[in-house]
C-alpha angles and dihedrals in degrees: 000000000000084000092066122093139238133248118187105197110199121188133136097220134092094287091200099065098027109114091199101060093038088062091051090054096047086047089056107019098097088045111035147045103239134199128184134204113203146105088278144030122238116236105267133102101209099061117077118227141204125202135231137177135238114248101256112229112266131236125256087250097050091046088050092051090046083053087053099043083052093063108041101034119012101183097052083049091045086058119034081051087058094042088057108045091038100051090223093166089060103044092043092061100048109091101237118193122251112257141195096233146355132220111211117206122203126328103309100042081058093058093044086052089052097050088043097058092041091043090048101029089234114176086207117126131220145247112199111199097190089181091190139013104285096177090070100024086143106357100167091055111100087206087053102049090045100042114019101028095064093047091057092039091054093048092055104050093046088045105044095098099052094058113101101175126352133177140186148193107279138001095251086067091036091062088044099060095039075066099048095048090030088235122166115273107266093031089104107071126194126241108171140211088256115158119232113269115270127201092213118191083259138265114333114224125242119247106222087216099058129023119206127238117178130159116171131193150069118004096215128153098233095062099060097219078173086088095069092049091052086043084066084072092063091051129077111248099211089061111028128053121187118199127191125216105183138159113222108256108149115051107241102001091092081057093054093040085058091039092049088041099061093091093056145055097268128129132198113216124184116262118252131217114286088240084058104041096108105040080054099050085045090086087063134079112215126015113220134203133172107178105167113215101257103158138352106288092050092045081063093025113149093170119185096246087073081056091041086053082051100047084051103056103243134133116260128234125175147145114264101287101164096220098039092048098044083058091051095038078059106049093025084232096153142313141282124219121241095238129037085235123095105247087059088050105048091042087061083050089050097057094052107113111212084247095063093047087060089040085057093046099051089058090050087051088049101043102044096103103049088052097048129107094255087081085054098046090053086048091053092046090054088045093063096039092060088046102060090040084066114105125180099333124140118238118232 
């Protein structure tokens, strides 16, 4: 048992039900002791966890004396904000054991890591998994440029030499981030949102007379899933059907996607578990996604629900998101529309045959293995092995 080695997870999310932490965990958990740091422990007995708590909302008047503090002083205001959504005084004060090696999720595990090696002297390195851009998050939000982005920026910039290896979702960010930090080409690896592999009960067959759209997740306002209802004008009703399957993230925004969709041949169905989201999808033909590139991120997004189509076994359609349609272009998995606006869209969906839906699907069928997370988790698993094999050597 003392020959086995430590991993420290960070992450402040709800450890229990982040897939990307659960695959980290899956990728580590026969090798390694591992701890974890977040709001909630994940369901196993065997790892050791340390709590932290969720920033509570502030006041009018704290947010208008952090506005002030911004602007009078911006490094006060840098730091007490960290201090407060990171529950540093907490964390600091729990005696957390020494470990080999720590994964750093996002922006703000980075910064933990970082406090944690200088406050206990650990020799352990770390493994940032930036997962997206954080410099331009949102980056077209005013709040955000004047609250959020100082803080990352900051962090950064405090934290780059304490970063051994770090990865992220897709080479467009990847590139991005080997410019910021000014890293080799190549330093920045790619772990993707890949969904687990799933042994589906095969590839569904189309129904000539109805063909199946379906796209699932979040109902929130910035991803104008308004589009896809709008794409339903451009389809014939007697031949397409789009189904949501959408959790309830914006408060209000679910009730006026139901409201706009009345007019046209769109059902809501309930959300499912995460473990049961492509046995679900399975029933449909073809999964559809318009995310406009509103900001940097989605200009590069390669979101897990592209994956989740895949693990399926649909066909894919989508608007021309770079990183989405170079997946489908490889595997020749669908197709991508010329324009991010519904007709364009829906005009793509139109020239599909019958035959080159099942044609899409079969690849999927044939290539979900290669795309699913197993490839990642091995990755993972390589990753930390080559971070706690590192001794006394200096990071970039």
């Amino acid at each position: 048992m003392n020959n086995i080695k430590t991993i420290l997870i960070i992450s402040y999310s709800s450890l229990h039900r982040d897939p990307r932490i659960l695959k980290q965990v899956q990728s580590l958990g026969s090798d390694y002791r591992i701890l974890t740091i977040g709001y909630t422990p994940i369901d196993n007995e065997a790892i050791k966890h340390y709590s932290i708590n969720k920033p509570k909302r502030k006041s009018i008047l704290r947010k208008i004396f952090l506005t002030w503090c911004s602007f009078i002083n911006r490094s006060y205001y840098i730091i007490k904000l960290l201090e407060s959504n990171l529950d540093l005084d907490n964390i600091l004060n729990q005696d957390i054991d020494n470990p080999n090696g720590i994964i750093a999720n996002d922006c703000y595990g980075l910064y933990l890591a970082s406090i944690l090696k200088s406050k206990y002297s650990w020799p352990a390195k770390i493994y940032f998994d930036a997962h997206e851009y954080e410099p331009r998050h949102f980056d077209k939000s005013l709040f955000w440029r004047l609250f959020r982005k100082p803080l990352v920026e900051y962090i950064l910039k405090k934290c780059r030499k304490d970063i051994t290896i770090m990865s992220t979702v897709c080479d467009g960010i990847a590139k991005e981030y080997e410019r910021y930090f000014k890293f080799p080409s190549g330093f920045v690896k790619v772990i993707t949102n890949a969904a687990e592999y799933c042994n589906c009960a095969g590839i569904n067959k189309i129904n000539n007379s109805k063909i199946r759209l379906i796209h699932h997740g979040g109902a929130m306002k910035a991803r104008k899933l308004e589009l896809m209802v709008k794409m339903m004008k451009y389809l014939d009703p007697k031949k397409y059907e789009l189904t949501f399957m959408l959790v309830k993230s914006t408060p209000g925004y679910y009730e006026y996607l139901i409201k706009i969709s009345k007019k046209y041949n769109i059902k809501f169905i309930d959300p499912v578990p995460y473990y049961q989201i492509t046995n679900t999808l399975n029933v449909f033909d073809i999964g559809v996604y318009i995310l406009k590139p509103y900001s940097f991120n989605g200009k590069y997004a390669l979101p897990n629900k592209l994956f989740e189509f895949i693990q399926a076994r649909l066909a894919t359609a989508i608007g021309p998101s770079i990183e989405m349609a170079k997946i489908l272009r490889k595997y020749n998995l669908g197709i991508a529309s010329k324009k991010f606006t519904p007709k364009s869209l829906a005009e793509s969906i139109a020239k599909m045959t019958p035959d080159e839906i099942m044609q899409y699907k079969t690849n999927a069928d044939k290539h979900a293995r290669t795309l699913s997370a197993e490839n990642n988790i091995i990755e993972i698993k390589k990753i930390v092995d080559e971070l706690v094999s590192v001794h006394n050597v200096d990071t970039l």
